[in-house]
C-alpha positions, 0 to 999 in steps of 0.5 A: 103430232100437232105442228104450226109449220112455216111457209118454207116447209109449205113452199118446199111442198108447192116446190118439190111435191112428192120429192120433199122430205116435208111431204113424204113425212106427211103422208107416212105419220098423222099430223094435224098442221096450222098455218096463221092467215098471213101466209096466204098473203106471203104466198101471193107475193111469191107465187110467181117464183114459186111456179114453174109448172102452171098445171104442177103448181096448181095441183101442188098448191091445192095438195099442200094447203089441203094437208093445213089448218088456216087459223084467221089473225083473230085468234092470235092477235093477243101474242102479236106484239109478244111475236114481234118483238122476238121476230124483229130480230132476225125477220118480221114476217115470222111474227104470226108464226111465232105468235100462232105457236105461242098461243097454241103452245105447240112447236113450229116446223122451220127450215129457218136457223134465225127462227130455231136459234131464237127460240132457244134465246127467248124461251117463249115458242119452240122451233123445230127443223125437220131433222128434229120431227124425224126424231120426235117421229122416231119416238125420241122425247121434245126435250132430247130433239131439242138439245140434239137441235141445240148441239147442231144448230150451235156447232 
């Protein structure tokens, strides 16, 4: 399964290791993951909240992003505006996320309501939580995921 993934679901993995559910998901099914450049950058701005072990966070670092394709801004760059004008509604840093899954045309791994919620709203990206790639996972079709999502986002 392909899947751009946003930086909660990578930092759940700096976080917990081998205890989150991203993680244990990623070692049971064979996914090919990017992430946009950007979140090297997101990453060092909140290292220090993230690091509670010196040796466990290192270790958990290099563990998930080893399990990511860093894909550089240049490939992107022409869905950036697009990206922004829906991001800026709920969070601007999700801009390269968004942009990154418009241009692959490939779903986005979130824990992010806003994000999931404008993805129905704008059409243009799909968002996923990890509930929905447990049922993708389970040989449920994009389309029922995404309006089981729908009806628990909503409700």
């Amino acid at each position: 399964m392909r899947l751009i993934v946003d930086s909660n679901i990578v930092f759940s993995i700096i976080v917990s290791g081998k205890k989150s559910k991203a993680f244990r998901l990623l070692t049971r099914y064979d996914f090919e993951l990017f992430i946009p450049e950007e979140i090297l950058f997101e990453f060092r701005k909140h290292a220090q909240k993230l690091k509670k072990n010196r040796e466990e966070f290192e270790h958990r670092t290099l563990l998930a992003f080893s399990l990511l394709h860093l894909i550089p801004k240049e490939f992107y760059k022409d869905k950036i505006r697009e990206a922004y004008e829906i991001a800026k509604c709920f969070d601007k840093s999700d801009t390269p996320f968004i942009a990154l899954a418009m241009k692959l045309k490939i779903p986005l791994w979130t824990g992010d309501k806003d994000m999931i919620e404008y993805s129905f709203k704008s059409g243009l990206y799909t968002a996923l939580d990890t509930k929905a790639i447990e049922e993708l996972l389970e040989g449920r079709t994009l389309n029922q995921v995404i309006a089981n999502l729908r009806n628990r986002i909503y409700i």
